[in-house]
matplotlib code that plots the C-alpha trace (Angstrom):
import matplotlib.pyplot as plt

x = [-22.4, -19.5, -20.1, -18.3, -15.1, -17.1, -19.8, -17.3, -15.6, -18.3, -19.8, -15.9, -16.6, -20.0, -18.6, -15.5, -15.7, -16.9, -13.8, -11.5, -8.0, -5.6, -6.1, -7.9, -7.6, -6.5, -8.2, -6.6, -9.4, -12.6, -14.7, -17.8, -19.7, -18.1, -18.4, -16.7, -13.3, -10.8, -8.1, -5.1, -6.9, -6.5, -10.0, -10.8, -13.2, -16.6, -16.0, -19.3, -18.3, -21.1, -21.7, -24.0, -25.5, -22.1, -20.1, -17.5, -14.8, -11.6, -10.1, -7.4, -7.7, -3.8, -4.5, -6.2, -4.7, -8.3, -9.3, -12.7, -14.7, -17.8, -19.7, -23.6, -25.7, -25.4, -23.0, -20.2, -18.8, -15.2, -14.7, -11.0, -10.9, -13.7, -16.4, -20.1, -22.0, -25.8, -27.3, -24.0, -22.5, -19.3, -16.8, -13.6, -10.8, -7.5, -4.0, -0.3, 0.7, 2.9, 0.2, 2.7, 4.8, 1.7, 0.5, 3.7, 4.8, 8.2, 9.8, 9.1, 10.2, 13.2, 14.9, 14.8, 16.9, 19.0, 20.1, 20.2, 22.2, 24.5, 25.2, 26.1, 29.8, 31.2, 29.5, 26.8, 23.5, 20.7, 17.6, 14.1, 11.9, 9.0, 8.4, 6.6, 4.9, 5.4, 8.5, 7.6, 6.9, 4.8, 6.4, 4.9, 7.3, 5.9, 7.2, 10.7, 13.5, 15.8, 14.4, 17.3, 16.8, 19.8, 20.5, 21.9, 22.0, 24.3, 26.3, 25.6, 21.6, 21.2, 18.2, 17.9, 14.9, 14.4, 11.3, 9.7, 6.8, 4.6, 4.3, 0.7, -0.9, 2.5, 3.2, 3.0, 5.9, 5.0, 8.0, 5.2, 5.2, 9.2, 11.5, 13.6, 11.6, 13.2, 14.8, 12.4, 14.0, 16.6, 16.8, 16.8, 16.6, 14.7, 15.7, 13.9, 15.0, 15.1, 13.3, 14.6, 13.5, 14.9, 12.7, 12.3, 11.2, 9.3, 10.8, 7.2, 7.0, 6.6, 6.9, 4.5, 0.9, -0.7, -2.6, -0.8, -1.1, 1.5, 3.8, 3.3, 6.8, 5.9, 8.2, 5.7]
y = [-16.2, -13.9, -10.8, -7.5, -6.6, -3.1, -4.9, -7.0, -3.9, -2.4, -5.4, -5.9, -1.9, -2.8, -6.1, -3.7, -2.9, 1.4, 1.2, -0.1, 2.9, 3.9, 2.6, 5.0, 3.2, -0.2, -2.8, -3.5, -5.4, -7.7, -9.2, -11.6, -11.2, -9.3, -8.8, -6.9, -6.5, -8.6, -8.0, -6.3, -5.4, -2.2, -0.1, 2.0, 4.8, 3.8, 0.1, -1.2, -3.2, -4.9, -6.0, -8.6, -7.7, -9.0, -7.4, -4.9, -3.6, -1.2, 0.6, 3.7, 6.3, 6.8, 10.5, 11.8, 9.3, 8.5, 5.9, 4.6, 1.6, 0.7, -1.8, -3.4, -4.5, -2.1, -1.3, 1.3, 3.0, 4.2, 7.8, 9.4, 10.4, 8.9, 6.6, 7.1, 4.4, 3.5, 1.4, 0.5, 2.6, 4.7, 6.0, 7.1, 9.2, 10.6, 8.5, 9.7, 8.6, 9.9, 10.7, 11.6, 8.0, 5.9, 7.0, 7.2, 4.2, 2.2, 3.7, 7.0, 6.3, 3.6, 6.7, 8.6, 6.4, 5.5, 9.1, 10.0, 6.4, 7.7, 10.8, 9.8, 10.4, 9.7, 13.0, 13.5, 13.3, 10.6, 12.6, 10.6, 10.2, 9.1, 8.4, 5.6, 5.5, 2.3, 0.6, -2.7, -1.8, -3.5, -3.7, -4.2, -6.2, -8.5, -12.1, -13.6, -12.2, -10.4, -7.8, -6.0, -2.9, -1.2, 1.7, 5.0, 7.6, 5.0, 1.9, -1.3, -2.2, -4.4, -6.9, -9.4, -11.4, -14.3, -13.8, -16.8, -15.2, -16.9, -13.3, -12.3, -12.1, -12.5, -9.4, -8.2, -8.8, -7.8, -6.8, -6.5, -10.7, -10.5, -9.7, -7.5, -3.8, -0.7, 2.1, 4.9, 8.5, 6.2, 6.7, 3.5, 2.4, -0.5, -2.5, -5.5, -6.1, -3.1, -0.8, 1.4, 3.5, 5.9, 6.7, 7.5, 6.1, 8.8, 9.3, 8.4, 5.0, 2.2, -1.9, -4.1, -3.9, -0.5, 1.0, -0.4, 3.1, 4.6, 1.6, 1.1, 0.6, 0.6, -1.4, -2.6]
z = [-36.3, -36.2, -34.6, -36.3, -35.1, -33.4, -32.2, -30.0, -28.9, -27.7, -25.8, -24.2, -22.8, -21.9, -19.7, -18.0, -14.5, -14.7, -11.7, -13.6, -12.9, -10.7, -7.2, -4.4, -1.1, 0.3, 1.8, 5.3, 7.4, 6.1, 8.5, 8.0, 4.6, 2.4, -1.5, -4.2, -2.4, -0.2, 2.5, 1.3, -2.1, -3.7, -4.7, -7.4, -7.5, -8.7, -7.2, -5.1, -1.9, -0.3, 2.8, 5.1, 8.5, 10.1, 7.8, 8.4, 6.0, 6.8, 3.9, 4.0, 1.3, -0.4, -1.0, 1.7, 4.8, 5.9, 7.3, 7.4, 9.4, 7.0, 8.8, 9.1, 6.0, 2.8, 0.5, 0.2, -3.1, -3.3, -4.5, -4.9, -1.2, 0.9, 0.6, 0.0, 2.1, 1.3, 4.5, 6.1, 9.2, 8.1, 11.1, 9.3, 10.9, 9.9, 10.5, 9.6, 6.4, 3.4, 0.5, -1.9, -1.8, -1.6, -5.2, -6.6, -8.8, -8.8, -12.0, -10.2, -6.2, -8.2, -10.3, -7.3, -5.0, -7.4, -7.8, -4.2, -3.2, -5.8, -5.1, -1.5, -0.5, 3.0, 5.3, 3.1, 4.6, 3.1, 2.0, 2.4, -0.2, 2.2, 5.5, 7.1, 10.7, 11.9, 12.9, 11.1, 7.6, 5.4, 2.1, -1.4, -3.4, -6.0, -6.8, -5.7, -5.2, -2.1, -0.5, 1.4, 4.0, 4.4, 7.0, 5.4, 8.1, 10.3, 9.6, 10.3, 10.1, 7.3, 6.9, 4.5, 3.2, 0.5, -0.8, -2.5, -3.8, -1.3, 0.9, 1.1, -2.2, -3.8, -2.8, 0.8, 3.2, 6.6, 9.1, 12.1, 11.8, 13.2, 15.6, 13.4, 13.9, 12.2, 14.3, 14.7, 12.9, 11.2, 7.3, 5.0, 1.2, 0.4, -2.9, -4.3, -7.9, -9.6, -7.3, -4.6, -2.1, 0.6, 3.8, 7.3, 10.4, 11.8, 15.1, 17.0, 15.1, 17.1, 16.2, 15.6, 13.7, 13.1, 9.9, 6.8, 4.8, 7.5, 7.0, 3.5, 1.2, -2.4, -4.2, -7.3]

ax = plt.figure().add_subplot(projection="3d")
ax.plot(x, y, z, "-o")
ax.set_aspect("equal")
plt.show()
């Protein structure tokens, strides 16, 4: 029998996930049994992640920089800014990151950097859109392609990477995994296709791993 056109409709709202919207927080750790969210995921608000006695599940918010430790058997619902948990133990705590680049999207951050590379003469001084708080960024650039790092405050630094779209997920290229760290209070631009973005190494940044919301480069 085939159902009316407003019947299906309804049933296709009733099946949707009630989370389903912009992203809150990310994912960055996932340890034993975990359910409803993976490493490196983004969350929604409204989005239920449960968890096993051995469980344990990081996440950091985009808006608010916190960064919360939900671990133990329960579960734990995303809100815009922090979690709820019901059973599970939640620690969170408050790490540097820039709120205002991670919820921005590429067409936004990409007009941007165009306008600013452009308007760069010879002893002008490169303005940063963001700032990351790690030496080794962690940059979101989805699919193949070469994602290039270029220096703008000095000459010289110029990085390079092929990306064949197998980075994790497709899409997360993590500099903490070589040998080629940023230099910390140096201004760059990022480009990976289309999309461009001028930051800063904040001048405390060190290399290597660290929360991924203070290295985050959103290229995607």
């Amino acid at each position: 029998m085939k159902l009316p056109t407003f019947i299906v409709a309804a049933l296709i709202g009733l099946a949707a996930p009630a989370w389903a919207g912009p992203p809150a927080a990310l994912v960055e750790d996932v340890q034993g049994e975990v359910a409803g969210a993976e490493l490196m995921d983004y969350v929604a608000p409204g989005q239920v992640i449960k968890l096993g006695p051995d469980g344990a599940v990081v996440m950091s918010y985009l808006k608010s920089c916190r960064r919360e430790t939900v671990s133990g058997a329960g579960s734990v619902t995303v809100g815009p800014a922090e979690s709820t948990a019901n059973g599970a133990t939640l620690k969170s705590d408050i790490v540097n990151c820039d709120a205002s680049h991670a919820q921005a999207t590429s067409r936004e951050t990409s007009e941007v950097a165009a306008t600013i590379v452009r308007g760069l003469g010879p002893d002008s001084a490169p303005v940063a859109e963001a700032v990351i708080y790690g030496a080794s960024p962690i940059v979101e650039a989805k699919g193949r392609g070469k994602l290039i790092v270029e220096r703008l405050d000095q000459p010289g630094e110029r990085q390079e990477v092929e990306l064949t779209g197998r980075q994790y997920k497709g899409r997360f290229y993590d500099f903490a995994g070589t040998s080629h760290p940023l230099t910390p209070g140096g201004i760059y631009v990022a480009s990976f296709g289309t999309s461009r973005l001028v930051f800063k190494v904040d001048a405390q940044a060190k290399a290597g791993p660290g929360p991924a919301i203070g290295r985050l480069i959103r290229l995607n």
